[in-house]
Legacy VTK file of the C-alpha trace (Angstrom):
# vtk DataFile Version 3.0
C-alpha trace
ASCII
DATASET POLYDATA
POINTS 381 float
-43.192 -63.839 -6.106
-45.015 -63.806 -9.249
-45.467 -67.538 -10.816
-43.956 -67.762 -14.447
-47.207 -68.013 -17.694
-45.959 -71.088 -18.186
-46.491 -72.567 -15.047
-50.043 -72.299 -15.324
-50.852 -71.614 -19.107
-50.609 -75.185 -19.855
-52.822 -76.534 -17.007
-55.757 -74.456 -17.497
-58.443 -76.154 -19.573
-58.308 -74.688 -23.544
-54.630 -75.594 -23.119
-54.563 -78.423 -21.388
-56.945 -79.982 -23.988
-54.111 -79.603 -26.397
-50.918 -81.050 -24.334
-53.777 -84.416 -23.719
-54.618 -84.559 -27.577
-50.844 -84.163 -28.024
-49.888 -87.242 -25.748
-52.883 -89.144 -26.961
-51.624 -89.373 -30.107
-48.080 -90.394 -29.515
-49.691 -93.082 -27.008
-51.032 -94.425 -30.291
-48.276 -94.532 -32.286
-48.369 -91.433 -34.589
-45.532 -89.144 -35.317
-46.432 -85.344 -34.405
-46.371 -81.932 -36.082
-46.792 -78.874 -33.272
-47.823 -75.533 -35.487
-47.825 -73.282 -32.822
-47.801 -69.108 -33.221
-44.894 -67.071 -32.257
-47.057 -66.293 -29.073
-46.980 -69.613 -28.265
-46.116 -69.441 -24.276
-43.391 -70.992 -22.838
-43.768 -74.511 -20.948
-45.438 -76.566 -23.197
-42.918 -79.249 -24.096
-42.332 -79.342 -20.052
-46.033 -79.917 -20.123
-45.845 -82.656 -22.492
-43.317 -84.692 -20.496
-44.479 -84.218 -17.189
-48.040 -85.726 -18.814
-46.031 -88.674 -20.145
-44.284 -88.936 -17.450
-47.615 -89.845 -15.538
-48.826 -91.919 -18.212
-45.238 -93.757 -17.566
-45.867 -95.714 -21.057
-43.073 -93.476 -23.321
-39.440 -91.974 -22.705
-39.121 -88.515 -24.123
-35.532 -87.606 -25.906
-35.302 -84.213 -27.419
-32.207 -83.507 -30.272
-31.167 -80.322 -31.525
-30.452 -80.538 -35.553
-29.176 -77.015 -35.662
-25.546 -77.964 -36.044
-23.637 -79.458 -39.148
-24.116 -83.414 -40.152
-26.293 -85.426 -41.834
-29.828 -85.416 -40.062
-29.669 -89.045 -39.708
-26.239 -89.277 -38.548
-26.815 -86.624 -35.746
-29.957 -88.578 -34.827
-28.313 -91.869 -34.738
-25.010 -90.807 -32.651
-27.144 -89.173 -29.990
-29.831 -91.797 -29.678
-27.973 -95.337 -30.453
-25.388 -96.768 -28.854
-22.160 -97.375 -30.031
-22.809 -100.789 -30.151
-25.641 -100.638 -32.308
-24.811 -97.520 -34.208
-24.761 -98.018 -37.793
-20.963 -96.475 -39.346
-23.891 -94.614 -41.205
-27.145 -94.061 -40.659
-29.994 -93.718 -42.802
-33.925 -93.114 -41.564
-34.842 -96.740 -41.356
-31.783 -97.209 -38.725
-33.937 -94.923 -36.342
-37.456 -96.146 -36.783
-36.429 -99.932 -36.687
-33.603 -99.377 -33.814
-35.193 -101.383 -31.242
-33.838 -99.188 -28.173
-36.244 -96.477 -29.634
-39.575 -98.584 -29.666
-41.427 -95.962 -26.747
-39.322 -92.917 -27.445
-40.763 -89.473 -28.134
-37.683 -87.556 -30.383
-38.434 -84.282 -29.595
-36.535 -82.743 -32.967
-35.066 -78.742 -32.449
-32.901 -76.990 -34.644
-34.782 -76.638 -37.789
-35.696 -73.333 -38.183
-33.710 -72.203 -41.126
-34.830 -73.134 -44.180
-31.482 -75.479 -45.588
-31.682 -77.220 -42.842
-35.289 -77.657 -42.637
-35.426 -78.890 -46.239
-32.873 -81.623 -45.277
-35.112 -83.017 -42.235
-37.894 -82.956 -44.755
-36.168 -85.322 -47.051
-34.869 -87.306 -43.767
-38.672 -87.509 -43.071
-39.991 -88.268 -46.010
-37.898 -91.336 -45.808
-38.654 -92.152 -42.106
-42.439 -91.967 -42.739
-41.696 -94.468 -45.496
-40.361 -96.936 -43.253
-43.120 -96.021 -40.395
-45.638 -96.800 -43.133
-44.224 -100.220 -44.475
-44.513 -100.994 -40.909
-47.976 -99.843 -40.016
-49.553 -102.448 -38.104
-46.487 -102.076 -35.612
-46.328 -98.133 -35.238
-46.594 -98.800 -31.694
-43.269 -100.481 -31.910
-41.772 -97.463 -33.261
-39.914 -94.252 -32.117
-42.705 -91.263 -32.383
-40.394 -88.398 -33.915
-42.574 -84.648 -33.059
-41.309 -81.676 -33.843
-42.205 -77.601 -33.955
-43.540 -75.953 -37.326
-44.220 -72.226 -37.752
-47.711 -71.876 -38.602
-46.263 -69.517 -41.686
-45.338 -73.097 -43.051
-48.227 -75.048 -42.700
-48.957 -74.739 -46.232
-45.302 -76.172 -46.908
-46.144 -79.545 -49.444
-43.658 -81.205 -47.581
-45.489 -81.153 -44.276
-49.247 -82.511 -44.204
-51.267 -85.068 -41.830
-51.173 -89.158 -42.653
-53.949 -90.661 -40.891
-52.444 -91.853 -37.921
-49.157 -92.020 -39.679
-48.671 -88.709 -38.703
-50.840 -85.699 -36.956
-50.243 -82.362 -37.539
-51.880 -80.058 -34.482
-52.853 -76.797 -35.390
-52.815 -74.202 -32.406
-55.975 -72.692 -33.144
-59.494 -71.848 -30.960
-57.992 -73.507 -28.235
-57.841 -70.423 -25.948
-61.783 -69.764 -24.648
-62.280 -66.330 -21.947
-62.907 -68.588 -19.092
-59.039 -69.745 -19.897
-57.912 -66.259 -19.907
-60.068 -65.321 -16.957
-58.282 -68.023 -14.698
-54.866 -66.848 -15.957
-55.561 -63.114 -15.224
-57.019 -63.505 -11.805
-53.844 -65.416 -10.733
-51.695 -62.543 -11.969
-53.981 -60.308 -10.650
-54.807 -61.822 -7.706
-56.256 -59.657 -4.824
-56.607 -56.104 -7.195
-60.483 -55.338 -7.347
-61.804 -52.963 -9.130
-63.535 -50.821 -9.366
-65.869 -51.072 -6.286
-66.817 -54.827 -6.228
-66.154 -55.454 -9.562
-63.216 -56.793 -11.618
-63.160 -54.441 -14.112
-59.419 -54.735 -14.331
-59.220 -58.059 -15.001
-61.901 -58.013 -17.157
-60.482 -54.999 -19.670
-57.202 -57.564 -19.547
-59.335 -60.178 -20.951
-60.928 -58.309 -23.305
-57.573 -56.844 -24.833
-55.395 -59.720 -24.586
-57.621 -62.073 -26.435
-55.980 -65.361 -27.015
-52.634 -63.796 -26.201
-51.431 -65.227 -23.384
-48.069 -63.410 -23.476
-49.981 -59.692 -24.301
-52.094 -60.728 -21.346
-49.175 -60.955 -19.143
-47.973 -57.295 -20.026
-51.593 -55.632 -18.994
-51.542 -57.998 -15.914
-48.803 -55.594 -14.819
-50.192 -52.154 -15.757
-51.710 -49.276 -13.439
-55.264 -49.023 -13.123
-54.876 -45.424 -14.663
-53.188 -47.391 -17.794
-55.993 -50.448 -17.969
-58.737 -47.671 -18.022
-56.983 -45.038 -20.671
-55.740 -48.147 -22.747
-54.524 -46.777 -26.407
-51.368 -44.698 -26.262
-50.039 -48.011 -23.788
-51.195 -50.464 -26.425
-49.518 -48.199 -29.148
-46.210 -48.708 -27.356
-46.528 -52.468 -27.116
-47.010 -52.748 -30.903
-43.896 -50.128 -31.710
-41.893 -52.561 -29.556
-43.235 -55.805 -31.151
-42.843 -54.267 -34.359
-38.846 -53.692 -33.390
-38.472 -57.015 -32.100
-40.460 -59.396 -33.505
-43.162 -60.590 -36.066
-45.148 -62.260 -33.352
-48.466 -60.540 -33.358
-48.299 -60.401 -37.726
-47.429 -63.419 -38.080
-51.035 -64.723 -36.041
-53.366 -61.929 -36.190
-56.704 -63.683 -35.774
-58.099 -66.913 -33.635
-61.408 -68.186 -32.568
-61.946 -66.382 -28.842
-65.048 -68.638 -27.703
-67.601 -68.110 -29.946
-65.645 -65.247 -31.720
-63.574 -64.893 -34.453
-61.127 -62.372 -32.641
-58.162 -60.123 -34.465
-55.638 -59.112 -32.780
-55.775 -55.767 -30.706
-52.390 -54.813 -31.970
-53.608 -55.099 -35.847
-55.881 -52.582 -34.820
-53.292 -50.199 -32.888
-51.227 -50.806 -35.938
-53.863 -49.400 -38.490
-54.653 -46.520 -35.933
-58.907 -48.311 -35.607
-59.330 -46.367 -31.936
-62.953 -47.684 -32.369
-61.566 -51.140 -31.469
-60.002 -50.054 -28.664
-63.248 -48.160 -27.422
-65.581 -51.300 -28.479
-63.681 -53.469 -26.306
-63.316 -51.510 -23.479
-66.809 -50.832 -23.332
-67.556 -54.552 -23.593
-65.448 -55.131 -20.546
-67.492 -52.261 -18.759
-70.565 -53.730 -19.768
-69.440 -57.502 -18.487
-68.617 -55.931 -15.045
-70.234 -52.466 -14.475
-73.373 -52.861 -15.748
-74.271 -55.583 -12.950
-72.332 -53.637 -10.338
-75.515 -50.859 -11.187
-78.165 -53.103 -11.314
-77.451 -54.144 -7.422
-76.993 -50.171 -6.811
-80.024 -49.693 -8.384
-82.162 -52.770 -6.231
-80.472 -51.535 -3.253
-81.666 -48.042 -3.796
-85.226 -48.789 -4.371
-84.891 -50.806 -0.965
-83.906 -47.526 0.390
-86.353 -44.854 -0.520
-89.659 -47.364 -1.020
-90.921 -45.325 1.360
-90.449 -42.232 -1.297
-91.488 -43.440 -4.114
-94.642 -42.114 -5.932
-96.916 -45.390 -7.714
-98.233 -45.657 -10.139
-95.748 -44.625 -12.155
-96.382 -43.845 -15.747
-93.163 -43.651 -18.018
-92.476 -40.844 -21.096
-94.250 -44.380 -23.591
-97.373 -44.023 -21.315
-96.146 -47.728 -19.503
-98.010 -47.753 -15.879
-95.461 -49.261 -13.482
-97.486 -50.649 -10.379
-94.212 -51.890 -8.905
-91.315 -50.477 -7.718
-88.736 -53.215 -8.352
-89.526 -52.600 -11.972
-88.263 -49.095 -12.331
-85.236 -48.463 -14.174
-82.628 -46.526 -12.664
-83.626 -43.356 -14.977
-87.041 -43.528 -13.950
-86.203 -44.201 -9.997
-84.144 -40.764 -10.629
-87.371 -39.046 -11.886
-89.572 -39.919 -10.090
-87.560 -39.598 -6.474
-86.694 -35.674 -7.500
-89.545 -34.361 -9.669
-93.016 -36.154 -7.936
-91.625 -37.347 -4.785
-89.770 -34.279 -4.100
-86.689 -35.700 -2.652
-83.390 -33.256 -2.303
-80.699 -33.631 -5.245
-78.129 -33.639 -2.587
-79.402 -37.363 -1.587
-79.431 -38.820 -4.844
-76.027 -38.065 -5.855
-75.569 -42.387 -6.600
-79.189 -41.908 -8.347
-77.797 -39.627 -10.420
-74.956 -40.881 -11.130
-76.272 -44.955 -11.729
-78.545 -42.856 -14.228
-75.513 -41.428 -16.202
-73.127 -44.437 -16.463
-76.153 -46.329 -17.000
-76.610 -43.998 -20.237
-73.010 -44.403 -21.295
-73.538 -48.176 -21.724
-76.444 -47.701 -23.162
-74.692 -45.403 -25.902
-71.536 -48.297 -26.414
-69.685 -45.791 -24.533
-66.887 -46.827 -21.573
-67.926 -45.291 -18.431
-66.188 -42.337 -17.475
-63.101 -42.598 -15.072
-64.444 -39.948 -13.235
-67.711 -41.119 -12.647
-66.402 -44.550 -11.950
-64.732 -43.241 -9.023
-67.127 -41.199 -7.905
-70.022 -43.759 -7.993
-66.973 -46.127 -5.424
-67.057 -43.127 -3.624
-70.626 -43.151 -3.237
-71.052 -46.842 -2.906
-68.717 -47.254 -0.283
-70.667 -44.611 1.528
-73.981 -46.444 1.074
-72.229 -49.441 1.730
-70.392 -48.703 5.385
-67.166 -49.067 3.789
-66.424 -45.464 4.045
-63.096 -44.049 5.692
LINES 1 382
381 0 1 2 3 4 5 6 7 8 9 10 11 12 13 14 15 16 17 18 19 20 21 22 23 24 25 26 27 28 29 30 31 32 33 34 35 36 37 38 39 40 41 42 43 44 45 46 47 48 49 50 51 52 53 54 55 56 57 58 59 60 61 62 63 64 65 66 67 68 69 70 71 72 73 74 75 76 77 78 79 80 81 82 83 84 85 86 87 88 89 90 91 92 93 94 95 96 97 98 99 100 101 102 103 104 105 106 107 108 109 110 111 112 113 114 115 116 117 118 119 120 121 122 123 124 125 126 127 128 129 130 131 132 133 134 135 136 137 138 139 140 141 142 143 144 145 146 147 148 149 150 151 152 153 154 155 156 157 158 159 160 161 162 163 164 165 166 167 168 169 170 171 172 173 174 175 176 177 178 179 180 181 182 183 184 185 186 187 188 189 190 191 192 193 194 195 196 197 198 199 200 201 202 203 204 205 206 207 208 209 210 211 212 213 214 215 216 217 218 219 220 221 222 223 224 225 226 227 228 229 230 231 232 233 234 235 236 237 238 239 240 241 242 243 244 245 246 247 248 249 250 251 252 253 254 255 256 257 258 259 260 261 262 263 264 265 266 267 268 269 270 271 272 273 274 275 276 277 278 279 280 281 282 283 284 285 286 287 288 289 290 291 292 293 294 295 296 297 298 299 300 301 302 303 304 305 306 307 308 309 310 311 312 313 314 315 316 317 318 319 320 321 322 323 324 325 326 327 328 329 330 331 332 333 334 335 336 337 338 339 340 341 342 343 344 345 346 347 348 349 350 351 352 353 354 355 356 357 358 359 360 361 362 363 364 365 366 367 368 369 370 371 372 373 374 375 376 377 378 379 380
């Protein structure tokens, strides 16, 4: 049974660094603002109580403001008892109510934009309050609630020193993150040989996208390696059904400032799509050669004509330090050997030229070069 993204998404490091700066800050008595991305995975308010829940300091209370009623009013009959409860209730009734002192009011329901502008007047007025009583935040209800990141630029919405904290979700995702969530998907499918080139051309595509990563997870091998017309499909459909990948085209990937692969697909840049399947062949195939290639010199030592002097007039004294082109030449045209046993040779020496030249290895020759490792290997049927 495959484990939901959300199970996991939140617990992995890039993350989980934002659910603990999250909690943190409602620990200290700030309000919070979550600008998350349409691609935002599920699980991450779950994540958020289960870490206050260990904590064991705050209660967590989550309202939905979608209906009719005044903002306050809805607030006030859901979280105040009757015995309590104001006739009507204004902003200060909810950040002085002293039944709310370590409650989290997780706000919903505010999506569309009348209703919205209402809970920005409601918390212009609650801030107010939270502010003439700074020096007891900590006393106070923490209200947090979800903001598109198409409105962070709203005037109504900004950070208050610790009044209120406004978390961007941005460069939080790193490849190691990404790399832990595809090998659980794709746990126990190598390839190709004993690499994980699958995983790895998920990685590279999927970027920061968790949920995008979670479609590849689930593709054929054939599909991973011949990548475009599939990714052209997944951005028709997005396009149909959502704004998702528009509306947060670009993040910090690690060190890189990484676009979406879907922008691309959208503005037909198959260069893209090349350029980052080559850099997942590079990550994973280029090693898987250089351990072909030691393992071949081991092999015919005994062959091997020294000194050898390359086509720049270098004199190699030392076998180890031939590269896999120049173990090729100089195994069939000074020691003679027979092309039929340097098929691998040959073919190390041509993949090894189509990374050279930014160039994905051919299918083809990937599976021919298993076939031939597996046969130098043992591992042959």
């Amino acid at each position: 049974m495959l484990i939901e993204l959300g199970d996991i998404w939140w617990s992995l490091p890039g993350p989980h660094s934002f659910v603990v700066d999250v909690v943190d800050a409602l620990e200290a008595g700030s309000n919070a603002i979550l600008a998350l991305p349409p691609t935002t995975p599920a699980g991450l308010h779950a994540s958020l109580i289960a870490n206050l829940d260990l904590r064991g300091m705050l209660e967590w209370r989550t309202v939905d403001l979608s209906g009719s009623g005044r903002i306050a009013q809805v607030l006030a009959n859901q979280l105040i008892p009757l015995a309590r409860r104001p006739p009507r209730a204004f902003a200060n009734d909810i950040a002085l109510d002293a039944g709310l002192q370590t409650t989290v009011i997780h706000v919903s329901g505010i999506e569309l934009e009348a209703r919205f502008t209402e809970f920005a007047v409601f918390l212009a007025e609650y801030l107010s309050c939270v502010r003439q009583r700074a020096k007891s935040k900590r006393a106070m209800p923490r209200l947090m609630f979800d903001l598109p990141q198409t409105l962070l630029s709203d005037p109504r919405i900004a950070s208050d020193g610790d009044i209120v904290r406004v978390f961007e979700w941005k460069g939080r995702v790193r490849p190691s993150d990404v790399q832990l969530y595809v090998s659980t998907r794709m746990h126990g499918r190598n390839g190709l040989g004993p690499t994980n080139l699958f995983e790895r051309i998920v990685v590279e595509f999927a970027g920061w996208d968790a949920s995008l990563a979670d479609q590849l997870c689930k593709w054929s091998d054939a599909d991973l390696l011949h990548p475009y017309a599939g990714l052209q499909r997944i951005a028709r459909m997005w396009e149909r059904t959502s704004l998702s990948w528009k509306a947060g085209t670009e993040d910090m990937f690690g060190a890189r400032r990484l676009p979406h692969i879907l922008q691309h697909v959208s503005i037909g840049d198959s260069e893209e799509i090349t350029r980052r399947l080559w850099r997942a062949h590079v990550s994973e195939i280029f090693p898987w050669l250089e351990e072909m290639r030691a393992a071949l010199i081991d092999e015919f030592r005994e062959s091997i004509k020294l000194p050898y002097v390359s086509q720049n007039n270098e004199v190699i004294n030392d076998a180890d330090l031939l590269e896999i082109g120049q173990l090729y030449w100089n195994l069939r045209y000074l020691a003679r050997v027979p092309e039929t046993r340097l098929q691998l040779v040959f073919l190390c020496r041509l993949a090894r030229n189509d990374l050279a030249h930014r160039r994905p290895v051919d299918t083809q020759r990937l599976r021919s070069l298993e076939r031939e490792w597996r046969v130098m290997a043992g591992l042959a049927r």
